[in-house]
C-alpha positions in Angstrom: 32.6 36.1 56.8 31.0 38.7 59.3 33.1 41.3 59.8 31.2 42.7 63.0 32.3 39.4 64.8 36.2 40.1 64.6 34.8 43.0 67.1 33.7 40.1 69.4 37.1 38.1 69.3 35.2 35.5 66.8 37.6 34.5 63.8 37.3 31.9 61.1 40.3 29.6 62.0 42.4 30.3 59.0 42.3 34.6 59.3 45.0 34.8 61.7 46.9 37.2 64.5 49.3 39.0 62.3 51.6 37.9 64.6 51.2 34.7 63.6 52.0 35.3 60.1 54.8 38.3 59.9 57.5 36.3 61.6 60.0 38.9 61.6 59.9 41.8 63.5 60.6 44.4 60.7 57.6 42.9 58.6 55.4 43.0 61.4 56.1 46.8 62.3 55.7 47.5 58.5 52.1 46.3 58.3 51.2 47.4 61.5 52.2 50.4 60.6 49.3 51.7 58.3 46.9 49.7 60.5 48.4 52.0 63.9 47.1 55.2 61.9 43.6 53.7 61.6 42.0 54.2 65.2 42.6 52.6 68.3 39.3 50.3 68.5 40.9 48.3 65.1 40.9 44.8 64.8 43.5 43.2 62.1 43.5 39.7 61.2 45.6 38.3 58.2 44.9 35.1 55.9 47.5 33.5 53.7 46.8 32.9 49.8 48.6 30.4 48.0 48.9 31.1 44.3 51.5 28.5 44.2 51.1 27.2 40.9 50.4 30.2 38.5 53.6 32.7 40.6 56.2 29.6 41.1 55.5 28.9 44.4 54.7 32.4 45.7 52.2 32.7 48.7 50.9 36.4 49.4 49.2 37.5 52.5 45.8 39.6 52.7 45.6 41.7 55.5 42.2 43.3 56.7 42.0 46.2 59.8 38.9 47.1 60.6 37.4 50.0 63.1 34.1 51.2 63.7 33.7 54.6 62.3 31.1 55.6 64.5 31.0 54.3 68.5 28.0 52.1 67.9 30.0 50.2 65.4 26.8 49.9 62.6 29.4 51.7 60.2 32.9 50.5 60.1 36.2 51.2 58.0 37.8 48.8 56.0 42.0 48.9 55.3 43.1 46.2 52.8 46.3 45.0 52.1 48.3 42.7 50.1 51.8 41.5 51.4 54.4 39.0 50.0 55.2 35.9 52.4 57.9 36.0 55.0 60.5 35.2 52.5 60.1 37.3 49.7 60.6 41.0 50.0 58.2 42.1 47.0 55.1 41.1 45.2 54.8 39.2 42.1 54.1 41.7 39.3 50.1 42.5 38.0 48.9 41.0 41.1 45.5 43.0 41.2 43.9 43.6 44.6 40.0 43.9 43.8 37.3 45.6 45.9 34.0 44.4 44.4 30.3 45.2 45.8 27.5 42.0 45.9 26.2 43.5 42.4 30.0 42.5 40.7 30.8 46.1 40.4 34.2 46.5 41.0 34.9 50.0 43.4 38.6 49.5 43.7 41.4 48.1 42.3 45.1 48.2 42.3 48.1 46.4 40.5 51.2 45.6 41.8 54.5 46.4 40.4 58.0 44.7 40.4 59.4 46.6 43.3 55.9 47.4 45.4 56.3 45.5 48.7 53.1 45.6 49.8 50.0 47.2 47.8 46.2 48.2 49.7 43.2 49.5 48.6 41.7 52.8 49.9 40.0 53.0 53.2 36.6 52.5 52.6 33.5 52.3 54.4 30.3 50.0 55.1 27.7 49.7 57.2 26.2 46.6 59.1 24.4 44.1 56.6 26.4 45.3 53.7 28.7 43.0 51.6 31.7 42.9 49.5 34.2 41.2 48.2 37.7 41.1 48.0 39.9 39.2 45.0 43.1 38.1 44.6 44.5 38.0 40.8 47.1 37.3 38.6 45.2 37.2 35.6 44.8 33.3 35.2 43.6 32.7 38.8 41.8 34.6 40.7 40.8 34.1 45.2 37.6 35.8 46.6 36.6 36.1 49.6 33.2 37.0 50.7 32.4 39.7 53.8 29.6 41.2 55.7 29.7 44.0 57.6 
């Protein structure tokens, strides 16, 4: 996935509007609002994980903002988040959120708690050609998706 297209309006079909996927309005004001503190030129697109069978049934929702960090957009920052579905108010337990460079290094990584509605990695930074990727765990299964700045 090239991020620098999400800058163009070009989406892979199943990152969506996060209108699309925060049905409520209180959700969608909630995750919008670390994104609003991010910079005006941001672009936020959401995808839907289903860990169905190892969290009974529970699907969790990635969220990634980006904005260029400089005007000419070669370096960009990065906001990742982690939210339950619609329907559930909180996270399942040890859900790790995983930032991971191409060499399998792992930069970042949080857990989530009983009672954390929504968990994110730092704000980090990458420039144009760089990649990373970002996993989805509960220990037994894990979800990655690839990106390139």
């Amino acid at each position: 996935m090239n991020l620098n297209q999400w800058f163009e309006n070009l989406f892979e079909n199943n990152w969506m509007p996060l209108e699309e996927i925060f049905n409520s309005i209180n959700q969608k004001k909630f995750a919008l609002r670390s994104i609003s503190s991010f910079r005006k030129a941001s672009v936020a697109r959401a995808k839907i994980i289903d860990l169905a069978l190892q969290l009974g049934n529970q699907t969790v929702v990635l969220l990634i903002a980006i904005a260029p960090f400089v005007e000419e957009k070669v370096e960009i920052q990065i906001l990742v988040q982690l939210h339950p579905m619609s329907e559930k108010t909180y996270l399942p337990s040890n859900l790790r959120l995983i930032l991971q460079v191409e060499s399998g290094e792992i930069i970042q990584e949080v857990v989530s708690l009983s009672n954390d509605n929504f968990i994110q990695l730092k704000r980090f930074r990458g420039n144009s050609g760089e990649g990373f990727n970002i996993q989805v765990s509960d220990g037994d299964l894990t979800i990655k998706e690839t990106f390139v700045i």
